[in-house]
C-alpha positions as CSV (number, residue, x, y, z in Angstrom):
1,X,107.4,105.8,105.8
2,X,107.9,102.9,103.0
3,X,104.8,101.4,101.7
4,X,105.5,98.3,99.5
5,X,102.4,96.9,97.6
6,X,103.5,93.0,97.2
7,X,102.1,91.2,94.0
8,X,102.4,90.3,90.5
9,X,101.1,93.1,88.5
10,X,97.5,92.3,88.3
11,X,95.2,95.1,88.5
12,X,94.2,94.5,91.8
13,X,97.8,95.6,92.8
14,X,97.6,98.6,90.6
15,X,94.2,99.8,92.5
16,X,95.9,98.9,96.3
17,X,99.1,101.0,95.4
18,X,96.5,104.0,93.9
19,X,94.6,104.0,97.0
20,X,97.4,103.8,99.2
21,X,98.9,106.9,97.0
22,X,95.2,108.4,97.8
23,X,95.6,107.7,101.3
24,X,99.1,108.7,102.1
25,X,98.1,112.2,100.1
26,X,94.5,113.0,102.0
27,X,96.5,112.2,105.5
28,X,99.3,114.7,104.3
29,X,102.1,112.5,104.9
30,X,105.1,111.4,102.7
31,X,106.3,107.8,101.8
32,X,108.3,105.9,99.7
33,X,106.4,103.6,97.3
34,X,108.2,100.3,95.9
35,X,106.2,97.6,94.2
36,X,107.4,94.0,94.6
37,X,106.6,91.8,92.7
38,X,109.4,88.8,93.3
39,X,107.9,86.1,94.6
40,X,111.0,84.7,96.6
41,X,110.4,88.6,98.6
42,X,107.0,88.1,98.7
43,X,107.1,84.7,100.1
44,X,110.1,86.0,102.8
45,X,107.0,88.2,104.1
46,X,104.8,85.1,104.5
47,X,102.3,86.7,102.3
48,X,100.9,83.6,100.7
49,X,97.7,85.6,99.0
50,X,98.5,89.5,97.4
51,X,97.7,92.3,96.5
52,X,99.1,92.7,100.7
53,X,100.2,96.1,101.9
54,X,103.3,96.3,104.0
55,X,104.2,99.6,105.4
56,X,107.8,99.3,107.4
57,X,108.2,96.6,107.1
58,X,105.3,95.0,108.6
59,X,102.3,93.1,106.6
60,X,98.7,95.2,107.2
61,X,96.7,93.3,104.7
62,X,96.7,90.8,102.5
63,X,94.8,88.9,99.9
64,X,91.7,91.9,99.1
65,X,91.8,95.4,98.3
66,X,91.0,97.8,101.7
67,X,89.3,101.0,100.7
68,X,91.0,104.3,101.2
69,X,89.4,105.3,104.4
70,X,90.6,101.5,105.7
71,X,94.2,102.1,104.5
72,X,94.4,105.7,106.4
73,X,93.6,103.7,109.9
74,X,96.2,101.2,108.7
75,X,98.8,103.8,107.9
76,X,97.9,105.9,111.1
């Protein structure tokens, strides 16, 4: 599974990509975790507000911060 956390660095990016980390480690499953943070890549996602969560490829959330319990349903 590849999990990319889309956004420019601010700290709400940091906190999604730790509780994606959390989630991905309470469901016991591996991933790959890229950070991207070029906004040509973000925009080819259509993500027009991050921190957004994308996990293969496909866009789960964007603009807020789900808690860990809502990014385990996402990743499931």
């Amino acid at each position: 599974m590849k999990i990319e956390i889309l956004g420019m660095g601010c700290k709400k990016c940091s906190d999604l990509m730790d509780g994606a980390k959390k989630a991905v480690a309470q469901l016991g499953m591996e991933a790959e975790f890229v950070k991207v943070d070029d906004i040509k890549k973000i925009m080819a996602y259509g993500v027009m507000t991050t921190p957004a969560l994308v996990v293969d490829g496909v866009v789960k959330v964007s603009g807020k911060i789900p808690n860990v319990e809502e990014i385990k349903t996402l990743l499931k």
